[in-house]
C-alpha positions as CSV (number, residue, x, y, z in Angstrom):
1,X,87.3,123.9,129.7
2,X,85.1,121.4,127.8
3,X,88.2,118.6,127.8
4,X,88.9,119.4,131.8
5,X,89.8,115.9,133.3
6,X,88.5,115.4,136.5
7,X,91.0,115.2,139.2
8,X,91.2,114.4,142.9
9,X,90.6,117.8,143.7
10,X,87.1,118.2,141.9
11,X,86.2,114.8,143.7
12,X,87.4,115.8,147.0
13,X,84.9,119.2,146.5
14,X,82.2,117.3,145.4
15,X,82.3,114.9,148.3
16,X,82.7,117.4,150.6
17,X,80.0,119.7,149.3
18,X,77.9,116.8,148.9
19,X,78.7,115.4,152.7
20,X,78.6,119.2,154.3
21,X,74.5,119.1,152.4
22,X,73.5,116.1,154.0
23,X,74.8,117.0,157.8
24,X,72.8,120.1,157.2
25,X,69.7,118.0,156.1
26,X,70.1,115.4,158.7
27,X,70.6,118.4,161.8
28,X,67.8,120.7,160.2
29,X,63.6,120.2,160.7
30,X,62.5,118.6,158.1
31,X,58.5,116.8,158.1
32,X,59.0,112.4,158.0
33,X,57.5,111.8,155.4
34,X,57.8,108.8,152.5
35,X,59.7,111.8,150.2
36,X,62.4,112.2,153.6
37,X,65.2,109.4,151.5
38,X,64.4,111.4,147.7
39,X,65.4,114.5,149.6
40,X,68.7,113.0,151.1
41,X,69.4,111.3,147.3
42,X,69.0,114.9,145.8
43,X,71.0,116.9,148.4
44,X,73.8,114.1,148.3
45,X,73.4,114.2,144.1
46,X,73.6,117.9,143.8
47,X,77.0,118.0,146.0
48,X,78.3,115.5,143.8
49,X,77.4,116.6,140.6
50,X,80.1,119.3,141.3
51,X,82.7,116.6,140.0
52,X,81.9,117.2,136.3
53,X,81.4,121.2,136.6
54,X,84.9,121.8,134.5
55,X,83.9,119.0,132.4
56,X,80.2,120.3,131.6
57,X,79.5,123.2,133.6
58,X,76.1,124.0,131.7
59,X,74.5,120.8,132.7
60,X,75.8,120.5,136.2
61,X,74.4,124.1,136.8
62,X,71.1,122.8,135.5
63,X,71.8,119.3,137.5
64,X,72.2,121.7,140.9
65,X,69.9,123.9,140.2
66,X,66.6,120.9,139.9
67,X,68.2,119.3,142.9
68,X,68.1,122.4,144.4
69,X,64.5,123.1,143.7
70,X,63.9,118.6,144.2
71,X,65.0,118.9,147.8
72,X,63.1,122.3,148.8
73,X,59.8,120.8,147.5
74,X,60.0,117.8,149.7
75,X,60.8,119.7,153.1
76,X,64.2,119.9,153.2
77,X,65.2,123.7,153.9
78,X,69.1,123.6,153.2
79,X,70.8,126.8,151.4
80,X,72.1,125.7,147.7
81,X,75.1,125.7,148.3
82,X,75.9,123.5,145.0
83,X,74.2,125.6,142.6
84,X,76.1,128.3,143.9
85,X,79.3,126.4,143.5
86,X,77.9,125.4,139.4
87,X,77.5,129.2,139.1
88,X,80.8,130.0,140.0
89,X,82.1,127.2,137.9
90,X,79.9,128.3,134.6
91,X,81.2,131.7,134.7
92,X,85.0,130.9,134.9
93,X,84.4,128.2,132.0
94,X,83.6,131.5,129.6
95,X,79.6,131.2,130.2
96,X,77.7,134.5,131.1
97,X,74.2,134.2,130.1
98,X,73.1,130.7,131.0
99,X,74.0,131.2,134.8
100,X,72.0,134.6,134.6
101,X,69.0,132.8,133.4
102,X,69.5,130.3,135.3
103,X,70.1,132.1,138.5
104,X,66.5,134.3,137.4
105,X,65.1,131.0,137.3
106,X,65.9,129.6,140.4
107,X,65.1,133.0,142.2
108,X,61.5,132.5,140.9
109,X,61.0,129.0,141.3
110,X,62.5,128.6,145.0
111,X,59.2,130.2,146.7
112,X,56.9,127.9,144.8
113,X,59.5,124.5,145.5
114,X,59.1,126.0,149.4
115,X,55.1,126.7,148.9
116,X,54.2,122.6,147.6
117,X,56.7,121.3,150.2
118,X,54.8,119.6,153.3
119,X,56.0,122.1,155.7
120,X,52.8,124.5,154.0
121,X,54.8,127.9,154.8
122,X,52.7,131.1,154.1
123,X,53.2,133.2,150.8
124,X,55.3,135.7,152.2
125,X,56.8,133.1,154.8
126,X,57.9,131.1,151.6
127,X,59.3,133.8,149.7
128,X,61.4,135.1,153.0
129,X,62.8,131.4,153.1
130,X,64.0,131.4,150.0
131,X,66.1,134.8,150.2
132,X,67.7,132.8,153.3
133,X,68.1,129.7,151.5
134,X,69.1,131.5,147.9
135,X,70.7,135.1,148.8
136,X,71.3,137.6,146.0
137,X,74.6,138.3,147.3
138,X,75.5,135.3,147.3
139,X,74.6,135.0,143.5
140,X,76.5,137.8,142.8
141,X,79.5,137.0,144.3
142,X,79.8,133.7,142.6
143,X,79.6,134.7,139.5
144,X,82.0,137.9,140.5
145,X,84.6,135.4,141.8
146,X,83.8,133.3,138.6
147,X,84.7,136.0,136.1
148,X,87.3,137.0,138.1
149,X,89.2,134.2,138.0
150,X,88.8,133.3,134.1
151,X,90.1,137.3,133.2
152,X,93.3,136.3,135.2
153,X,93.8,132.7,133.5
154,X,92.9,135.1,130.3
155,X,95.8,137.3,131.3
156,X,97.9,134.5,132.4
157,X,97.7,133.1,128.6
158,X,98.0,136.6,126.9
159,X,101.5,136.9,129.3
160,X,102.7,133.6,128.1
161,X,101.7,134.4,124.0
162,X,103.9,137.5,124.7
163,X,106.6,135.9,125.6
164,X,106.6,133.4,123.2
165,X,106.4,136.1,120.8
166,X,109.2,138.2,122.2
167,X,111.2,134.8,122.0
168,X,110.7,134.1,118.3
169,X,111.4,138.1,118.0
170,X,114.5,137.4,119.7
171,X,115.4,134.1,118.0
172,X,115.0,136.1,114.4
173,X,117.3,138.8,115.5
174,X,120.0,136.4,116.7
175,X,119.4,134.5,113.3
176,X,119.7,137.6,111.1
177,X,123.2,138.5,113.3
178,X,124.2,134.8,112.7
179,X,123.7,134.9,109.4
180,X,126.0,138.4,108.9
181,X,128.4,137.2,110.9
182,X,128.5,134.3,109.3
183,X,128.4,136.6,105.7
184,X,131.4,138.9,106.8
185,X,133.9,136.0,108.0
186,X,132.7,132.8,106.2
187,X,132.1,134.5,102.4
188,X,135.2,136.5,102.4
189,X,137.6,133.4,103.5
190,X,135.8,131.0,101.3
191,X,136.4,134.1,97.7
192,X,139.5,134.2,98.4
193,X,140.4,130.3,98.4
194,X,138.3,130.2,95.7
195,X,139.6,133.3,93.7
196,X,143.4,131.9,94.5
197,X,142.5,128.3,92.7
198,X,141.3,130.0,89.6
199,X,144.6,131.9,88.9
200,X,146.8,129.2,89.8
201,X,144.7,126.8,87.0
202,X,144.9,130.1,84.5
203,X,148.6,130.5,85.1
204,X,149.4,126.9,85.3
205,X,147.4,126.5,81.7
206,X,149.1,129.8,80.2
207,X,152.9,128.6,81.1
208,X,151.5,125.0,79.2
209,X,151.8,123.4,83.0
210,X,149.6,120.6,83.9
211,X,147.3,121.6,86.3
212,X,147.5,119.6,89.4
213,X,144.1,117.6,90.2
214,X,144.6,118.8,93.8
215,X,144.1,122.2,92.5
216,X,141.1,121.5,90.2
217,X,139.5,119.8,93.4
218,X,140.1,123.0,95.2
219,X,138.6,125.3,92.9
220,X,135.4,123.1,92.6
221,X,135.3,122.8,96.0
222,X,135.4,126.6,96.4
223,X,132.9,127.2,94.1
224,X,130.6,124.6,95.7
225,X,130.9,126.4,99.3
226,X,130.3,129.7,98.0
227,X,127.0,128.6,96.2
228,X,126.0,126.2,99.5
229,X,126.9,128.6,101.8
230,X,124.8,131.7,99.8
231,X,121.6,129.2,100.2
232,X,122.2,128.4,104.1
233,X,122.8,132.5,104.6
234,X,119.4,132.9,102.9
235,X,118.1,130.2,105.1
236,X,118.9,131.7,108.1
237,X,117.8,135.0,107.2
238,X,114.2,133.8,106.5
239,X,113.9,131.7,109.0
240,X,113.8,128.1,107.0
241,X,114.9,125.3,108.1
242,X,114.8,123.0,104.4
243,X,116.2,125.6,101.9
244,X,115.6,124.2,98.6
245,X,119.0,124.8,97.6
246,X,118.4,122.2,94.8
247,X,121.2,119.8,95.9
248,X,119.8,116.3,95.9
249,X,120.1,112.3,94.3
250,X,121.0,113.6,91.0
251,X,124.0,115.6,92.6
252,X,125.6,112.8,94.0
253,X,127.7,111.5,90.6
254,X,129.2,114.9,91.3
255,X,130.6,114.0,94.5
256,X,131.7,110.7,93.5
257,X,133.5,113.1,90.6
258,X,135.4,115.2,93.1
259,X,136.5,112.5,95.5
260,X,138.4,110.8,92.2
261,X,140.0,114.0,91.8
262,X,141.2,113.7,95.3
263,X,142.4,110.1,94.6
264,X,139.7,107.9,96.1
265,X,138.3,105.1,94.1
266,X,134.8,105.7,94.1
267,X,132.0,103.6,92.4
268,X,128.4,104.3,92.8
269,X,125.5,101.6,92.5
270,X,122.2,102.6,92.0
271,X,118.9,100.2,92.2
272,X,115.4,100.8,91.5
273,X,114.0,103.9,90.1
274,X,113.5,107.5,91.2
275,X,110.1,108.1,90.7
276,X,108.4,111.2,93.5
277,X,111.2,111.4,96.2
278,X,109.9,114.1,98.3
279,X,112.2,116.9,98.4
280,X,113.2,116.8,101.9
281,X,114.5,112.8,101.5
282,X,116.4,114.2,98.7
283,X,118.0,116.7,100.4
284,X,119.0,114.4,103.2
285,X,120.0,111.6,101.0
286,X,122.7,113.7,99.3
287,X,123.9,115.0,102.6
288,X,124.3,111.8,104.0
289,X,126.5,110.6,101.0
290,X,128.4,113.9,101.0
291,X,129.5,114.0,104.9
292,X,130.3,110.0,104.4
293,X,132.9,110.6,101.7
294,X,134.0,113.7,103.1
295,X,134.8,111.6,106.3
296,X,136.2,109.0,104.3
297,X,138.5,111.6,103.0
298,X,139.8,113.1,105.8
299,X,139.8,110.1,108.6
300,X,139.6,107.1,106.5
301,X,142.8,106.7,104.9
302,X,140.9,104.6,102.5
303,X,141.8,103.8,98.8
304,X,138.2,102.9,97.5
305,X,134.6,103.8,98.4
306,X,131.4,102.6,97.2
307,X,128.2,104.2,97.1
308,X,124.6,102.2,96.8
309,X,120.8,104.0,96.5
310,X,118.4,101.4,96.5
311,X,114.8,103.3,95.8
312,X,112.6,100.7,97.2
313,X,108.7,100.9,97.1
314,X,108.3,102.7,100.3
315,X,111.8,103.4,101.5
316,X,115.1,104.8,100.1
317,X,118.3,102.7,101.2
318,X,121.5,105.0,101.0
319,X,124.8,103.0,102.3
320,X,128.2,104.3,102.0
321,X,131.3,101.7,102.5
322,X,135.1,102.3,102.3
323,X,138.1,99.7,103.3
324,X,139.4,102.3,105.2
325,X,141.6,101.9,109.0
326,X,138.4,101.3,111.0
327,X,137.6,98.3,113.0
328,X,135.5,96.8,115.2
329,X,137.6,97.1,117.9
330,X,138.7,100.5,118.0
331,X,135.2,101.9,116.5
332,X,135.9,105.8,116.7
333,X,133.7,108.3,118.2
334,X,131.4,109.8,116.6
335,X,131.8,113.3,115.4
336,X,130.0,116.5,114.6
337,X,129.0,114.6,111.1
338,X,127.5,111.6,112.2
339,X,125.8,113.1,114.6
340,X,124.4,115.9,112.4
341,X,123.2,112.8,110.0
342,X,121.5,110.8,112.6
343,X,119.4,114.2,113.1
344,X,118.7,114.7,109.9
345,X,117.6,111.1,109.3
346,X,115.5,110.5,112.5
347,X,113.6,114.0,111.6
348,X,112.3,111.9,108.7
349,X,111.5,109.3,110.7
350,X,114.3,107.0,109.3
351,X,117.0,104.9,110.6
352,X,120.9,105.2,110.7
353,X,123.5,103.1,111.2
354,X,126.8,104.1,111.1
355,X,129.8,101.1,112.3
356,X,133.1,99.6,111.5
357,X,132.5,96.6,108.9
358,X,133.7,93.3,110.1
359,X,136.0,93.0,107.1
360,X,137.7,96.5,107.9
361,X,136.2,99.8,107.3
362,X,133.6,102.1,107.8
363,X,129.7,101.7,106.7
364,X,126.9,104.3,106.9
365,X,123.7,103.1,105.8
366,X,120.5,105.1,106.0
367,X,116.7,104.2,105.1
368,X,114.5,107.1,104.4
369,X,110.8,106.4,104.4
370,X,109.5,107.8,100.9
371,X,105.9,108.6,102.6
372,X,107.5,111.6,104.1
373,X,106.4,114.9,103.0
374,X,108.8,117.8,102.9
């Protein structure tokens, strides 16, 4: 409650509080004396104080309650309605034991504020004023309607944690059936490719055969799915969304290694030194430069490919060019892959740009800022 804004609504109860205190000093008896304009300022000041009771509902209780007691002791016989209204306000803000004391205090101090006031009431004239102009009841029922409130904005908040729990329950569960559906279908496709390669190379190198560098990419390839798609399984089952699956920069020759299998001329550039990448740049940077050459592979039709890491002071540059079909003019759409790079890049707070070159081809450059922490 402490950081409460104020809104149009607290102002338009503070005026009105404040306006419905003064009509009821301006219609009631009250002696002329000099003290008759302090007695307006502290009935309008009390009704306005009211603006700041979610903001600081201790002092406007306190603020209330002297005016309250300021306007008594100068004539002015008007119930309290503000302090009432501060009351109410402390109690639903969490506090129980300041508007207690203070309500004591006000209980024992309005027949002496009525007692020095120029009207010179009797003792027991004084103290019956004050149960008119400060009634127990009324006490009690702001501070019940106080509490009230705050146990059913307390409930309110305990309903909404519970369903943010039963959500994240929920989102678990669908992760862990993911990540066995994924286990029975994926794994079992993926062996079998993989387990098919290896005795096609063992019988191709038994007969004396050359083994085909098709073949050697497929087995490779198998063998990296299995092992990347054993880390995301795990990921999924506990819930992480960075596994260290301990693919990164150094990785990358690999990939340049397979796509020359395949038949693409690759070259890789790199500039600078790699000195405390943080992990999850790492990761990202070797995604980026696997989907690019995978695309280049399958949409490119490209016969070379050049890879560049630049590690800069305070950014990594990762660009990816091929002289593949693409052109300006008929720039293709981007796919699941691009797409799934811009995320991964703009989570890190980087930048992606992925366009036909002018010359012909396709570039996908990335810049990773290296201050981000995995």
């Amino acid at each position: 409650m402490g950081g409460a804004r104020i809104s149009v609504g607290d102002w338009a109860i503070a005026v009105g509080v404040g306006a419905t205190l003064l009509i009821a000093g301006l219609s009631g008896q009250h002696p002329s004396t000099d003290l008759e304009p302090l007695g307006y300022l502290l009935l309008a000041a009390g009704g306005l104080s009211l603006v700041a009771r979610r903001w600081a509902p201790v002092t406007v209780l306190v603020v209330t309650g002297l005016c309250a007691l300021g306007h008594q002791s100068v004539g002015f016989d008007v119930p309290v309605v503000a302090f009432l209204f501060a009351v109410y306000a402390a109690v639903r803000a969490g506090h129980r034991i300041v508007p207690v004391v203070a309500s004591v205090v006000m209980l024992a101090a309005l027949p002496l504020a009525i007692l020095v006031s120029p009207r010179d009431w009797p003792v027991g004239e004084a103290f019956s004023q004050s149960r008119d102009v400060l009634e127990l009841a009324w006490l009690i029922a702001a501070g019940a309607a106080g509490e009230a409130l705050r146990q059913a904005e307390r409930r309110a908040d305990e309903a909404e944690r519970t369903r943010e729990e039963t959500a994240r329950r929920r989102a678990g569960e669908e992760r862990l059936h993911i990540a066995r559906e994924l286990h029975d279908s994926l794994t079992h496709q993926i062996s079998v490719i993989k387990v098919q390669a290896d005795v096609a190379v063992h019988l191709a190198r038994k007969r004396g055969e050359p083994v085909p560098e098709a073949l050697l990419v497929i087995r490779e390839a198998g063998r990296e799915a299995a092992r990347e798609l054993r880390a995301t399984l795990e990921a999924l089952r506990d819930g992480d969304r960075n596994p260290p699956d301990g693919l990164g920069l150094g990785h990358v020759p690999d990939l340049l290694h397979r796509a020359r299998l395949a038949g693409l001329d690759a070259e890789l550039t790199i500039e600078g030194h790699n000195d405390d990448v943080p992990a999850a740049v790492d990761r990202t940077a070797y995604r980026i430069v696997q989907e690019s050459l995978t695309n280049v592979a399958r949409h490119a039709s490209a016969a070379t490919a050049s890879v560049r890491i630049d590690y800069r002071p305070d950014t990594l540059l990762i660009r990816v060019d091929d002289d593949g079909r693409a052109a300006p003019a008929t720039a293709p759409p981007p796919g699941v892959g691009l797409l799934g790079m811009r995320e991964r890049v703009t989570a890190l707070g980087g930048r992606l740009r992925a366009a036909p070159r002018s010359e012909g081809g396709f570039t996908v450059q990335a810049e990773l800022p290296l201050d981000h922490t995995s």
